[in-house]
Each structure stands twice: as structure tokens, then as C-alpha cells.
N, C-alpha and C positions, 0 to 999 in steps of 0.2 A: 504494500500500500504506500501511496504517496506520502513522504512526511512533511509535515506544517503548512496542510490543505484540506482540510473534509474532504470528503468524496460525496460526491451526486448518486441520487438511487433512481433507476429508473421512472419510477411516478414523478418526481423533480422537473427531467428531463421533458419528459409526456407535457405536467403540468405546464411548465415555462414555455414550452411551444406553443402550445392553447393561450395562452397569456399574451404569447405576443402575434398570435395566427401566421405562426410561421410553417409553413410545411417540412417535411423530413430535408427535402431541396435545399428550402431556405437557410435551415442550420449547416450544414454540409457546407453550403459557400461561406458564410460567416466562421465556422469553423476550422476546414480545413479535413472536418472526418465523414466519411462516407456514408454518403446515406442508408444504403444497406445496413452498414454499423451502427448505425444508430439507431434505424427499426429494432438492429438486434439488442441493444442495450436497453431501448423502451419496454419490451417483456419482462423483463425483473423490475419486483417492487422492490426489491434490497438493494444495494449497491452491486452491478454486474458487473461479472467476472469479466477483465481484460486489462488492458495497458492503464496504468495511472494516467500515461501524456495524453489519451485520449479522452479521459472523462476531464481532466484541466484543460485542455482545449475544449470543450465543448462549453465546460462554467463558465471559462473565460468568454466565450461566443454573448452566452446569455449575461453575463455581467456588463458586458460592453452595452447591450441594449434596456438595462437598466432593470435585471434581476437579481433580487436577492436570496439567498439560499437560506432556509432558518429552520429549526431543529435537527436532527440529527438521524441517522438508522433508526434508533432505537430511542427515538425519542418524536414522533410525527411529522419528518420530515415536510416540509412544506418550501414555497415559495411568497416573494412576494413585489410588486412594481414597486420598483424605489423612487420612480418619475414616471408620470402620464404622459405618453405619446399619442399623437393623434395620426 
């Protein structure tokens, strides 16, 4: 696991796309990781199994567009718009 980063859980992932109605597409360009990949990482509600630089590339996608990540695995993982975009 990545150290002195949380890790994103798939419903995060899910969620913050629906937040910002981005498609699998959408993240993939802001991100850099494949949309494929990302469908696959969207099926787990736990933190899925793969590269740490992938799911920090993907935070970092959503953080640029003004997501914030808040609870934890094991603690109700959730999201939240840190600024309203129109």
C-alpha cells in the first residue's frame, strides 16, 4: 500500500464520477489510467486490489476537479465537492 496517502475504494471512485458526471472516458483523460481499469477498480467497494500509482493518479484526477475524499475503508468512506462547478 501506498504510504502517506489513503487509498480510494471503489464506491469513492463510482461516487466522484456521478458527482462530477464524468464518464469512465472522462476520468481516463484527466487521469492518465484506462478506462477499462477503472471499470475494473469500480466493482470493489473496498479498496481494489492493484498498483498504489494508479489509484493516486486517479485521486489526484478527482482532486484537481474539486473532490474531497473523507472517511476511510473502515470507516464510511464517502466523498465530497469542495467547490461548485457549473
Amino acid at each position: 500500500m501506498f504510504r502517506g496517502e489513503p487509498m480510494i475504494t471503489g464506491v469513492q471512485i463510482r461516487s466522484a464520477r456521478g458527482a462530477l458526471r464524468w464518464s469512465s472516458q472522462d476520468l481516463a483523460r484527466q487521469s492518465g489510467v484506462g478506462a477499462r481499469t477503472i471499470k475494473r477498480l469500480e466493482q470493489f467497494d473496498c479498496i481494489p486490489p492493484g498498483r498504489s500509482e494508479t489509484l493516486s493518479a486517479i485521486r489526484h484526477a478527482f482532486e484537481a476537479a474539486h473532490i474531497e475524499f473523507i472517511g476511510g475503508p473502515n470507516d464510511a468512506p464517502g466523498i465530497r465537492l469542495t467547490r461548485w462547478t457549473h
